[in-house]
FIDREN-282031 format. One record per residue: x, y, z of N, C-alpha, C, O in turn. Coordinates in steps of 0.001 Angstrom, whole numbers, plus 500000, padded with zeros to 6 digits. Each point is the difference from the previous one (the first is absolute). Example, Ala and Ser with C-alpha at 12.3 -4.5 7.8 and 13.67 -1.06 7.14 Angstrom:
<atoms>
       nX       nY       nZ      caX      caY      caZ       cX       cY       cZ       oX       oY       oZ
   513190   494310   507800   499110   501190   500000   500900   501200   500000   501036   499981   500665
   498614   501069   498615   500820   501190   500060   499230   501090   500730   500509   501108   500169
</atoms>
This chain:
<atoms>
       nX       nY       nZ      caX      caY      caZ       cX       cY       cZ       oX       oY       oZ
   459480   504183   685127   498976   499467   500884   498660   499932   499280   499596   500672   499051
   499932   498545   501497   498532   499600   499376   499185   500804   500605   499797   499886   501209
   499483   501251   497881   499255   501451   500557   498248   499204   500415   499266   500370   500916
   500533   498820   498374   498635   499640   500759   500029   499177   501341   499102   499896   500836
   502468   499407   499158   499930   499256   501016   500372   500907   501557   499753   499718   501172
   500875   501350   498250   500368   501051   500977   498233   500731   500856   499595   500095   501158
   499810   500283   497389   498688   500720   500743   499123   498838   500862   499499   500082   501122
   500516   498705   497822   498844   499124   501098   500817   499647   501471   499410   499625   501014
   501905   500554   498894   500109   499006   501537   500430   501668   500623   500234   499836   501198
   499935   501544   498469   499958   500612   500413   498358   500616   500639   499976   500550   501101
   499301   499353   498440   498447   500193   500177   499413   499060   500825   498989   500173   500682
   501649   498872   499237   499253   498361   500609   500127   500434   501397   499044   500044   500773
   502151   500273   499529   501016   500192   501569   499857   501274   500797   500303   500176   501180
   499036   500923   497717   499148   501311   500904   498971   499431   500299   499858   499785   501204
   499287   499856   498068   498243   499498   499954   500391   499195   501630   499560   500414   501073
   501187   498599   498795   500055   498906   501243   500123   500805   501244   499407   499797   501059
   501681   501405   498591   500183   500713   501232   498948   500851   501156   500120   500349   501175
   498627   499775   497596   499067   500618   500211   498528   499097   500734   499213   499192   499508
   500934   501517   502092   498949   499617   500618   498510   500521   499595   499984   501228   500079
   498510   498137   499434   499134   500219   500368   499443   501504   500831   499357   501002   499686
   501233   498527   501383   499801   501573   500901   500461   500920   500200   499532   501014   500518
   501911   498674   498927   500705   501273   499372   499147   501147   499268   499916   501150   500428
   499504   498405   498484   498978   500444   499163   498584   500290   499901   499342   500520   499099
   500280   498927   502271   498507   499665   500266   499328   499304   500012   499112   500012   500852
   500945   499361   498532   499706   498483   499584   499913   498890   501544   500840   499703   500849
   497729   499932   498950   499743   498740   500729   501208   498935   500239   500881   500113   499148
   499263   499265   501453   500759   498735   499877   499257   498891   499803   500769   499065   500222
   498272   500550   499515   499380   498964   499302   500579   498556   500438   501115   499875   500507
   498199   499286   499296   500078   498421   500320   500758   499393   498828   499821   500533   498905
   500978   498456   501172   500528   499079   498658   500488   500867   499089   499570   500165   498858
   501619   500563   501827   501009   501194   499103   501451   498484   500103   500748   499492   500835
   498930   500390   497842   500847   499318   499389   501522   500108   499592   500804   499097   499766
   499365   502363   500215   500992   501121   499586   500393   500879   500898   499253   500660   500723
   501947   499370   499254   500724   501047   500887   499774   500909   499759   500470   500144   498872
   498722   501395   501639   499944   501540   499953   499016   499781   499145   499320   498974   500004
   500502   502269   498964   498617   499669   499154   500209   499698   498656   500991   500004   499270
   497557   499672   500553   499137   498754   498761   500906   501687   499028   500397   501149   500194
   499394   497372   498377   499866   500908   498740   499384   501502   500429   500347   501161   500217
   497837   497467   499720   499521   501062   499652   499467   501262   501014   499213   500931   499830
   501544   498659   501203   499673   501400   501284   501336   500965   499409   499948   501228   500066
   501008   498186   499468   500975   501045   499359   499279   501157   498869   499916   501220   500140
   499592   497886   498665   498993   500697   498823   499186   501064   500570   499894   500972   499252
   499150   499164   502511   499124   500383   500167   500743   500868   500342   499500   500992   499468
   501489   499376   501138   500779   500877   501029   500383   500393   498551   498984   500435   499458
   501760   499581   499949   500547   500331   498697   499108   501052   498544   500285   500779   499090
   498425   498474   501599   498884   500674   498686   500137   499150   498452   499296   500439   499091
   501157   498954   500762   500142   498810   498894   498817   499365   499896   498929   500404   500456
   501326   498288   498754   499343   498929   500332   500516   498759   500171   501120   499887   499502
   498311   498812   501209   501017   499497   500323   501179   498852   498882   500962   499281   500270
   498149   501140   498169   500981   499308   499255   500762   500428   499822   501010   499303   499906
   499124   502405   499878   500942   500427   499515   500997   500614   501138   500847   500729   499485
   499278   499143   502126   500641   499333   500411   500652   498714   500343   501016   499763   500654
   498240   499560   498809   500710   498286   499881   501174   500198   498856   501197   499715   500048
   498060   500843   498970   501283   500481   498632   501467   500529   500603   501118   499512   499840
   498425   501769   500977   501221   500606   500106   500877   498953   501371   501206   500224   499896
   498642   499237   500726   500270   499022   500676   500423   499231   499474   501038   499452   500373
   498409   500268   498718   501035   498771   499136   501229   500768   499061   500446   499526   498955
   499846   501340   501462   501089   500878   499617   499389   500634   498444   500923   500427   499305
   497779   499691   500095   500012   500671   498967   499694   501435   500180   498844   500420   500046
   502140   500280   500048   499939   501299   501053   500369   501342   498760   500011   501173   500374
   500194   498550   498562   500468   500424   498874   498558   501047   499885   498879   499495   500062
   501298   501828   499786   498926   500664   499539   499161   500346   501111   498860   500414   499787
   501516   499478   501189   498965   500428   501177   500296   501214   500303   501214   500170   500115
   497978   500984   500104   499897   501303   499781   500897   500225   501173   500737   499047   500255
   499362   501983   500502   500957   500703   501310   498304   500009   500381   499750   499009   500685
   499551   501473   499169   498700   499601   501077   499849   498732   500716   499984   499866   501223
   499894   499097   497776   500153   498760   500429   500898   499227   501309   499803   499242   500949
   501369   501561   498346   501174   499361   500869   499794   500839   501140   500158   499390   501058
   499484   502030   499083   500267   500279   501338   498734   499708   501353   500059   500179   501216
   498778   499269   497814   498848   499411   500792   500540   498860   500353   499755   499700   501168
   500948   499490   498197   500063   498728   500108   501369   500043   501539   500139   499111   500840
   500604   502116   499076   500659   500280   501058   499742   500542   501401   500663   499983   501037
   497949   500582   498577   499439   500361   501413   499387   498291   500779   500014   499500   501125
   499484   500078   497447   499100   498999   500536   500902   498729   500604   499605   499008   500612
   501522   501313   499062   501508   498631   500827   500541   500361   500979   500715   499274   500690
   498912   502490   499647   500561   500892   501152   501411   499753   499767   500673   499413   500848
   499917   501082   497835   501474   499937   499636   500341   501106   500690   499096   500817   500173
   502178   499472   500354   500893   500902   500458   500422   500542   498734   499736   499465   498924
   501056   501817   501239   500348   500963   499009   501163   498898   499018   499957   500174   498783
   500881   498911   501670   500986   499220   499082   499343   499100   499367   500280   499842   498811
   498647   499307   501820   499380   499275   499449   498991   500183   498847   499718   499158   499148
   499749   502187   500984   498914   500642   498829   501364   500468   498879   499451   500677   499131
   501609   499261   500648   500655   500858   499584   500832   498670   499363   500267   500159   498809
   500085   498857   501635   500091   498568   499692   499092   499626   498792   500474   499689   498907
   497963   500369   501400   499305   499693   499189   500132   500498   498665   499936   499466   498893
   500318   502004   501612   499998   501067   498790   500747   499380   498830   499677   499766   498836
   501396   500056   501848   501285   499311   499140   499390   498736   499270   500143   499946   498779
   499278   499172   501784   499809   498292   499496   498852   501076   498919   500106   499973   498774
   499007   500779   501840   499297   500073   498099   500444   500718   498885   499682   499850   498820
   501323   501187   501847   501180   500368   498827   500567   499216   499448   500006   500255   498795
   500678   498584   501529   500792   498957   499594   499115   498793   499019   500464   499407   499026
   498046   500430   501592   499508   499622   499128   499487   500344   498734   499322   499225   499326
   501049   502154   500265   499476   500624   499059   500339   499616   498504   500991   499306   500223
   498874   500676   498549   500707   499694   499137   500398   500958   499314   500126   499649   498827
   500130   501384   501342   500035   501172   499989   501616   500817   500940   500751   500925   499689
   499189   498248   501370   501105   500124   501208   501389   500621   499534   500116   499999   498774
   500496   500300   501620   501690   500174   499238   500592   499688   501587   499653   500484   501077
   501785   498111   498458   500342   500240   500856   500662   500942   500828   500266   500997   499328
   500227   499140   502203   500734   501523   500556   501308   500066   499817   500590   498928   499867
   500031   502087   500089   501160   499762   499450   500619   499605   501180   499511   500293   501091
   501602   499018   498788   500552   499263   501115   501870   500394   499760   500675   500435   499067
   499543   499214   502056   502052   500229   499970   500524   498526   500410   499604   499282   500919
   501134   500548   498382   500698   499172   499956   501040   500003   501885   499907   501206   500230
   500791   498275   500865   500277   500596   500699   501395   499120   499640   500617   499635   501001
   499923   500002   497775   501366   499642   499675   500547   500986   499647   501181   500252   500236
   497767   500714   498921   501179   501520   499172   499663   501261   500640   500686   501021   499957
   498070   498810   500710   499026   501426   500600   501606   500353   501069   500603   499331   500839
   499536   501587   498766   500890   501263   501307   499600   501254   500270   499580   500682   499065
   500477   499905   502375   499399   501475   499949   500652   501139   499215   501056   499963   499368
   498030   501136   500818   500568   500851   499060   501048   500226   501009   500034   499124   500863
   501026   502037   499282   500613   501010   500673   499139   500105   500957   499848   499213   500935
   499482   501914   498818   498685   500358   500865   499920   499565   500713   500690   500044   501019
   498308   499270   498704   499525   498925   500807   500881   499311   501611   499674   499922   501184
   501739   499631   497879   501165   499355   500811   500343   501335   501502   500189   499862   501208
   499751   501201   497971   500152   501465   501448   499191   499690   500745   500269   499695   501162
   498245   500308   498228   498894   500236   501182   499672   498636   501330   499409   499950   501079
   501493   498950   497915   499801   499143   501137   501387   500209   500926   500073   499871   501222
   500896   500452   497941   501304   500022   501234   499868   501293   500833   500740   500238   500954
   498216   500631   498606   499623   501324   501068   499292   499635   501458   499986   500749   500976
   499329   497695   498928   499968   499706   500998   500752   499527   501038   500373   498850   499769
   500005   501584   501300   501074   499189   500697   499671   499602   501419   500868   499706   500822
   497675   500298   499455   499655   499963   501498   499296   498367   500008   500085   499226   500954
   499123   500451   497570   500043   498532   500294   499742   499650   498436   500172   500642   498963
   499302   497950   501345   500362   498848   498267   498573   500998   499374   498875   500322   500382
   502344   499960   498015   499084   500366   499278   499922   499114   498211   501071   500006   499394
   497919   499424   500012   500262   499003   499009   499336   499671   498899   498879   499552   500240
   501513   500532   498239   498598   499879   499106   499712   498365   499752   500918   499392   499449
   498389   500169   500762   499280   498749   499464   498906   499894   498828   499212   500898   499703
   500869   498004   499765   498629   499763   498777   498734   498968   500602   500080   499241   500967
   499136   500915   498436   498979   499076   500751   500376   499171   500407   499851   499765   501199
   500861   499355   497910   500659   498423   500292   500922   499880   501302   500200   499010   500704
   500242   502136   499396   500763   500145   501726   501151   500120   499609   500638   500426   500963
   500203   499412   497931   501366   500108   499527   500495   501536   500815   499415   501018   499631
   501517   499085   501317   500656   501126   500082   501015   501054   498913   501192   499723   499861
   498475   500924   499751   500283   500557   498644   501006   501316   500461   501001   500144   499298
   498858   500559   501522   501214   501131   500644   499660   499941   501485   498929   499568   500425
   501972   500855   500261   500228   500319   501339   500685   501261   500741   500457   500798   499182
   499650   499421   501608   500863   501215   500402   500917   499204   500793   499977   498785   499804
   501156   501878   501412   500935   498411   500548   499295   499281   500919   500137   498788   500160
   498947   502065   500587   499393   499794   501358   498905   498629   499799   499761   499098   500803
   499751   501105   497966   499429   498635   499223   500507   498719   499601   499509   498872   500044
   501688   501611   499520   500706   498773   499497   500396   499148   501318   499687   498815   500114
   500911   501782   500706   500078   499477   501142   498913   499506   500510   499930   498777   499879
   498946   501862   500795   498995   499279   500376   499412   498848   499651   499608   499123   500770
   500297   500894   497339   499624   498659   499405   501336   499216   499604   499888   499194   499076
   501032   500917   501365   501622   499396   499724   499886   498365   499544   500456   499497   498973
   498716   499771   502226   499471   498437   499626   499564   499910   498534   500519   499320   499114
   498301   501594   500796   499350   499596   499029   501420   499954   498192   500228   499153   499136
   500372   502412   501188   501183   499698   499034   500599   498983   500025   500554   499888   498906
   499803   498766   502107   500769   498948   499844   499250   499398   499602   500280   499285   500963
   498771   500082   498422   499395   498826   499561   500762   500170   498859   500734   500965   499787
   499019   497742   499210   500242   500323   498727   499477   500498   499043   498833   500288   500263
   501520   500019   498510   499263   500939   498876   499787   501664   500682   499989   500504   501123
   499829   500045   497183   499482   501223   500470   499194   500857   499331   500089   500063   498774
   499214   500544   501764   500124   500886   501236   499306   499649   500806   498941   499444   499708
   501477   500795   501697   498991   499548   501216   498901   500123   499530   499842   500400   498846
   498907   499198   502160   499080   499392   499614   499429   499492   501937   500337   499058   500717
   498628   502208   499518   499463   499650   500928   499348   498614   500579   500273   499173   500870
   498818   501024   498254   498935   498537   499551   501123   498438   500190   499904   499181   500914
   500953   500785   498099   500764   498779   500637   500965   499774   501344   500291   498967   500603
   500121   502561   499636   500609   499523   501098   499270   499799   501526   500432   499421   500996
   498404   501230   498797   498855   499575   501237   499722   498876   499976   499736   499516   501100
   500183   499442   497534   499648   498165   500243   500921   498983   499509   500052   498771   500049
   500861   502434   499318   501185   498415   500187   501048   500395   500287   500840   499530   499233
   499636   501205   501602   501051   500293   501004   499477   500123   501674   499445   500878   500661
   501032   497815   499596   499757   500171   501740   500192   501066   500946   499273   500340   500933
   502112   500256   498573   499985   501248   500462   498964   501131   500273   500168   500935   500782
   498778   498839   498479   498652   500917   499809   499094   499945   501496   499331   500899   500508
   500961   497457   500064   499272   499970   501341   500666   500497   500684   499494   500035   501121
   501343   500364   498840   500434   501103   501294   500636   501499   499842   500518   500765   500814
   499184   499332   497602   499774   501366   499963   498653   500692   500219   499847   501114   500501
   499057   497940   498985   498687   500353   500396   499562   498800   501394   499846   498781   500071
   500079   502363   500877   499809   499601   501407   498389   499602   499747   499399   499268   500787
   500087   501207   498224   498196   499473   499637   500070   499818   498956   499843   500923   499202
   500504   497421   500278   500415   499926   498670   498665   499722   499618   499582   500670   499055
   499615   498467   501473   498699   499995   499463   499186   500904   499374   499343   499784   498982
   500752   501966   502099   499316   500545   498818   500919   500854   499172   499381   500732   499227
   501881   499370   500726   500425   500038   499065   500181   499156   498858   500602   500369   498992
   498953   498657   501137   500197   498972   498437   498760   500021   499485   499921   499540   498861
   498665   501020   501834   498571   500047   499728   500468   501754   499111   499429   500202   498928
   501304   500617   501456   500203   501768   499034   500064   499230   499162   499040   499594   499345
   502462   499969   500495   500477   499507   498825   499065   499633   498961   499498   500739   499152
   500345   498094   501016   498914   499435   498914   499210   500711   499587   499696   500122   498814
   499757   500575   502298   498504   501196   499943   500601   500764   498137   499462   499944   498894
   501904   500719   501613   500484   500980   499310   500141   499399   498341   499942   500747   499024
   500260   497694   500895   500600   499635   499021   498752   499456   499424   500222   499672   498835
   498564   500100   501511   498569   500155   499687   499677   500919   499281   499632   499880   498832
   500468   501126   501778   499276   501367   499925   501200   500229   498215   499347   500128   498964
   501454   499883   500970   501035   500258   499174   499789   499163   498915   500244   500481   498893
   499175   497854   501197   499831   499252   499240   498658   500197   498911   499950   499652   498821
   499076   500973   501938   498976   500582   499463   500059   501288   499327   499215   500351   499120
   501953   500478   501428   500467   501124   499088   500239   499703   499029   499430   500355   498969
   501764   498688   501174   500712   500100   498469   500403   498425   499604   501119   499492   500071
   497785   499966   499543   499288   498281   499783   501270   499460   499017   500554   498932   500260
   499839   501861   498644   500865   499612   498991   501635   500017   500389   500832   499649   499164
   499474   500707   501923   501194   500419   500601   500783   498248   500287   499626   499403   501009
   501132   500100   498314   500928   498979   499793   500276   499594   501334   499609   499128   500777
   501539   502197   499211   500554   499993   501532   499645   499530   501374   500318   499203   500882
   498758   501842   498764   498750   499226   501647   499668   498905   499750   500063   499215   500946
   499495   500294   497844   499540   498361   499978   500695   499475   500771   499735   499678   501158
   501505   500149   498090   501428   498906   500346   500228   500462   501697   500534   499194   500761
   499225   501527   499500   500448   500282   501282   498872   499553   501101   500212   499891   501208
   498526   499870   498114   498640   499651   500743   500563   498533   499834   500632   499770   501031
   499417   499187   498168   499739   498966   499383   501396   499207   501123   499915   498866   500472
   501621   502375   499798   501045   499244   500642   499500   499767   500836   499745   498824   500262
   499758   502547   500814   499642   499679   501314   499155   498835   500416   500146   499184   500910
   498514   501027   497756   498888   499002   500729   500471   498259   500193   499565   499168   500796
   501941   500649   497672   500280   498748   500245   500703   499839   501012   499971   498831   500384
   500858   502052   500418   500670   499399   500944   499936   500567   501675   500895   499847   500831
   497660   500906   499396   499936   500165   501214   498478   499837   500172   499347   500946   499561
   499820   497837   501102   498843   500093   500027   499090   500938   500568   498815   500125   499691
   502106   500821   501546   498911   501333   500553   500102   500436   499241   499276   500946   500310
   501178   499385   498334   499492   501119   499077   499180   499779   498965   499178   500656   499361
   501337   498039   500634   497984   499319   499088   499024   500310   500496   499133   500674   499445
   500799   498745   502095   498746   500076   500890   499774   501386   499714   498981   500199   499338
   501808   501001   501034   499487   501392   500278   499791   500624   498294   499394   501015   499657
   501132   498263   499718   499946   500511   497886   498381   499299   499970   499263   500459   499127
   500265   498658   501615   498308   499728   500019   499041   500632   500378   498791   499859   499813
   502098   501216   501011   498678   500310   500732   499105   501163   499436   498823   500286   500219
   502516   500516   498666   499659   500976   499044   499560   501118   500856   499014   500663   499677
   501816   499645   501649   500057   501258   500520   500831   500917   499304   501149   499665   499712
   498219   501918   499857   500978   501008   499446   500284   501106   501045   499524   500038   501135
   501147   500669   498423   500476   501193   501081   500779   501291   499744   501151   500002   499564
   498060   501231   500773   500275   501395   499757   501510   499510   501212   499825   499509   501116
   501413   500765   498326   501141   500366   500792   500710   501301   500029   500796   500348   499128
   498890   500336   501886   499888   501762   500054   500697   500204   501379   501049   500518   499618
   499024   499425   501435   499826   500550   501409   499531   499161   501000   498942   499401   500195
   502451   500741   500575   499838   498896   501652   500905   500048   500973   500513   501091   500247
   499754   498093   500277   501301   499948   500377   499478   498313   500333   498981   499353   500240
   503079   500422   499514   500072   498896   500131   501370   499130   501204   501157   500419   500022
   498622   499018   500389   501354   499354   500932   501193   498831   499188   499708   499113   499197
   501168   501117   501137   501089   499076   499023   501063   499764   501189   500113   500890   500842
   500816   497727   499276   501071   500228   500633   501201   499931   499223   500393   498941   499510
   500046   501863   500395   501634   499422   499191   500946   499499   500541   500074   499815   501215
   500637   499945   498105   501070   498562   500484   501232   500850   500768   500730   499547   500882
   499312   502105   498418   500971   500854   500497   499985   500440   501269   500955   499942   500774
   497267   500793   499609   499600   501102   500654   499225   499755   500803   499786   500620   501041
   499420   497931   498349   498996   499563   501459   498566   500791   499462   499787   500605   498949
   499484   499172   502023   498670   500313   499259   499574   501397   499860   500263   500822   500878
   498991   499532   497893   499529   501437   499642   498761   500151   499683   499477   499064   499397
   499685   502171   500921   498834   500000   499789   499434   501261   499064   499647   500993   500635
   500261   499046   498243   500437   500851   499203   498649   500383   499246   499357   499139   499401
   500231   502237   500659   499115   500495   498995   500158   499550   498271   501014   499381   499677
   498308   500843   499632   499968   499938   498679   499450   500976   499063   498990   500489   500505
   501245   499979   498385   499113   500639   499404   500271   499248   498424   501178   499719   499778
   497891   499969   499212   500072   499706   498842   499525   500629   498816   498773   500086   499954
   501906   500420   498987   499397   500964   498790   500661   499398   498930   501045   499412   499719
   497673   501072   499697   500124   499229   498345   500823   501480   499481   499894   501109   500524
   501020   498468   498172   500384   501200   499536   499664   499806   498594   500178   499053   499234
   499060   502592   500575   499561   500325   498991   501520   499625   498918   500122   499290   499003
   500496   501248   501482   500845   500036   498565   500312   498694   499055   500346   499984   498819
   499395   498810   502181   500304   498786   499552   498595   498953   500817   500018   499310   501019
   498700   501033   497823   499174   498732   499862   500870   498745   500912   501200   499877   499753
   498050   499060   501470   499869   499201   500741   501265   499818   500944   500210   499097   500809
   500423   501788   498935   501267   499980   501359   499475   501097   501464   499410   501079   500042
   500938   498351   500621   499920   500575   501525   501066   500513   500881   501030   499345   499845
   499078   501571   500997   500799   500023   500990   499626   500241   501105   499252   500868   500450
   501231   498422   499936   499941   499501   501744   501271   500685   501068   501142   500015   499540
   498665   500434   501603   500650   500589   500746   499688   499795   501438   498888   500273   500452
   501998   499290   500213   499494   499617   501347   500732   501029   500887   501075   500466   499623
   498414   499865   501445   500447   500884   501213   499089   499620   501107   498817   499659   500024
   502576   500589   501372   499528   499202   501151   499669   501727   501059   500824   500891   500207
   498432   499078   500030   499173   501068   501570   501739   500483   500276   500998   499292   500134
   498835   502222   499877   501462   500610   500202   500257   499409   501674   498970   499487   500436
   501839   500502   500248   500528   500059   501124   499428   498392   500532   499824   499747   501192
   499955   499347   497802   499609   498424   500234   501117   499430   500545   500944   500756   500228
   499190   497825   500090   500694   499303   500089   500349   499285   498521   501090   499509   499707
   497883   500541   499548   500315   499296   498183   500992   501848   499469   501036   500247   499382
   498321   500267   501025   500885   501329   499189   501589   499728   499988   500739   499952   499017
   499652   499848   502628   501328   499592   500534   500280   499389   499041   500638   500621   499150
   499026   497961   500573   500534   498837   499469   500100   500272   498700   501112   499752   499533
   497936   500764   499574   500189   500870   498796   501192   500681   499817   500892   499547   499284
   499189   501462   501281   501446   500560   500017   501438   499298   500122   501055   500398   499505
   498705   498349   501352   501227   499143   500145   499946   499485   498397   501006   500334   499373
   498179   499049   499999   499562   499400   499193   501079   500689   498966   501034   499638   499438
   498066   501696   500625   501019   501013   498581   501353   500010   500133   500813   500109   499082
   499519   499723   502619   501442   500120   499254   500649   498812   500377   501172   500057   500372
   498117   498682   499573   500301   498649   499704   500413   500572   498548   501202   500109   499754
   497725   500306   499158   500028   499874   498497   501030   500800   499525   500590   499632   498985
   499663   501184   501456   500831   501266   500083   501433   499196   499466   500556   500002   498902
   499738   499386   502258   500977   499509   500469   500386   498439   498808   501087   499729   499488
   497707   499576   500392   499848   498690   499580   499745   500451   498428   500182   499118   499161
   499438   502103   500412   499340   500177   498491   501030   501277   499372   500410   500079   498842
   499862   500869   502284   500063   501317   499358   498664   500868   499608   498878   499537   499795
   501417   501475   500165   499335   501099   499757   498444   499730   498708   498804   500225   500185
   501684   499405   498982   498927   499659   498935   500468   498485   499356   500945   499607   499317
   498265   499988   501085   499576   498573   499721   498725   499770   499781   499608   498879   500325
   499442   502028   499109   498520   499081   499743   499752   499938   498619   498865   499768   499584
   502203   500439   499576   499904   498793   498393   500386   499196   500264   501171   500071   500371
   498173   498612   499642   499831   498642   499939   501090   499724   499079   500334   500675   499026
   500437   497701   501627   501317   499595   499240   499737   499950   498692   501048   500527   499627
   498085   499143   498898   500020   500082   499197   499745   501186   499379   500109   500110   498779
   499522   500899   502020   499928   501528   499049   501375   500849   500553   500224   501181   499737
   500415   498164   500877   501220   500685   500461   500799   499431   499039   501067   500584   499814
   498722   498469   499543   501136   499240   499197   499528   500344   498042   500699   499777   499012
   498013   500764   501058   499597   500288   498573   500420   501640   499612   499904   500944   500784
   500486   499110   498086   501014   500871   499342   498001   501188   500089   499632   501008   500604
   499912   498305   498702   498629   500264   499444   499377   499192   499728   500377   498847   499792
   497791   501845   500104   498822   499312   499983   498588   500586   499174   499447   501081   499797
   500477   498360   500075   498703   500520   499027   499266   500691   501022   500112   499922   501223
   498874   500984   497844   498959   501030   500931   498943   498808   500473   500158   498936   499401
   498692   501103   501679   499437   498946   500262   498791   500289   498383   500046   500885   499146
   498957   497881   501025   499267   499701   499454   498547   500380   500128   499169   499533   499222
</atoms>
């Protein structure tokens, strides 16, 4: 990706977001511009206003952590969005190294790892990479995202099966703002790790063949994905309304796990439980190595 073209239309689209009176600021006659001027940004910022015009034009290379985090109060960035930035002037650095990244054709869990997710058994537990690729599961997961395993290629892959599998509109009963996470997530990830192939090709499929994800890949919203709850209906169980929790794991730089659980004595709890021993029944006992690491003898350590 083009790192200056990332900061200016990323900067362009906070600045716009930003009202005048948000900030204090008069609203003035013959505001030409959506939210505020340059140079009411520079003033709020403590700059001046060329050398915010500079960093706006994406020459963002060398700007101190003072800079950037004035320049974040002064856009009223949220904690993902200041943290976004962080990234675009890391990335612009020349100096930068890219992050190390996993491949999700050879990446398999350790042992470990594989226990602590099949220790869960009350609901879907699952590691993903930024890019959304589902990378391990426990059964209660595999089942839950079962659709997403039928598309073709592999490994699942959140991100595509939310915009080009129909099935997605009626697994997400609010697909709208679920296809607004998504992107959020694959933003936020794109600015992590700028040199990452993978995500390109996987940005570049979607945007050619589903236009809501252009529109929403414009709008250059990012997003802390941590804690919520969310509603889903499945095709098995009917609809569920399910907590979340999300953690990065130390042991393995940019992978996550995600774990959902529904309010004990719910009506989604019920259906959960049918669910498991849908998988039970439909998977067996351990099923969350994915069909190609069930079929590899061995694999390299990740990267």
């Amino acid at each position: 990706m083009n790192n200056r073209a990332e900061v200016r239309e990323f900067l362009t689209s906070r600045r716009a977001r930003v009202t005048p009176e948000q900030v204090g600021l008069p609203e003035g006659a013959n505001r030409r511009v959506a939210g505020l001027r340059r140079s009411e940004v520079a003033t709020l910022a403590g700059v001046s206003v060329e050398y915010y015009t500079k960093l706006e034009r994406g020459a963002i290379s060398g700007a101190s952590p003072q800079i950037l985090d004035a320049l974040a109060k002064a856009l009223r960035l949220d904690d993902a969005e200041r943290a976004h930035l962080f990234d675009l002037a890391h990335a612009a650095s020349p100096v930068a190294r890219p992050p190390r990244r996993r491949n999700p054709k050879w990446w398999t869990p350790h042992p470990s790892l594989q226990w602590v997710l099949d220790a869960v058994t009350a609901g879907p537990a699952f590691v993903r990479n930024g890019r959304m690729d589902i990378l391990a599961t426990n059964t209660l997961a595999r089942a839950f995202y079962k659709d997403s395993f039928d598309m073709p290629g592999q490994p699942p892959n959140i991100a595509r099966f939310t915009f080009l599998d129909e099935r997605a509109r009626g697994f997400y009963p609010d697909w709208d703002m679920f296809a607004e996470v998504t992107v959020a997530i694959l933003r936020t990830e794109a600015g992590r790790d700028p040199h990452n192939k993978e995500l390109h090709d996987l940005i570049g499929e979607l945007s050619t063949r589903n236009a809501e994800f252009r529109r929403l890949w414009g709008s250059h919203n990012v997003r802390h994905h941590g804690t919520g709850f969310k509603t889903f209906h499945h095709a098995i169980v009917g609809e569920l309304t399910l907590a979340y929790e999300g953690m990065e794991m130390e042991s393995e730089p940019g992978l996550s796990i995600t774990i959902y659980a529904a309010e004990p004595g719910s009506d989604s709890a019920e259906r959960l439980q049918l669910l498991a021993s849908w998988a039970a029944s439909e998977y067996g006992r351990n099923t969350a190595r994915l069909p190609e690491q069930e079929n590899s003898q061995s694999a390299p350590p990740p990267r």
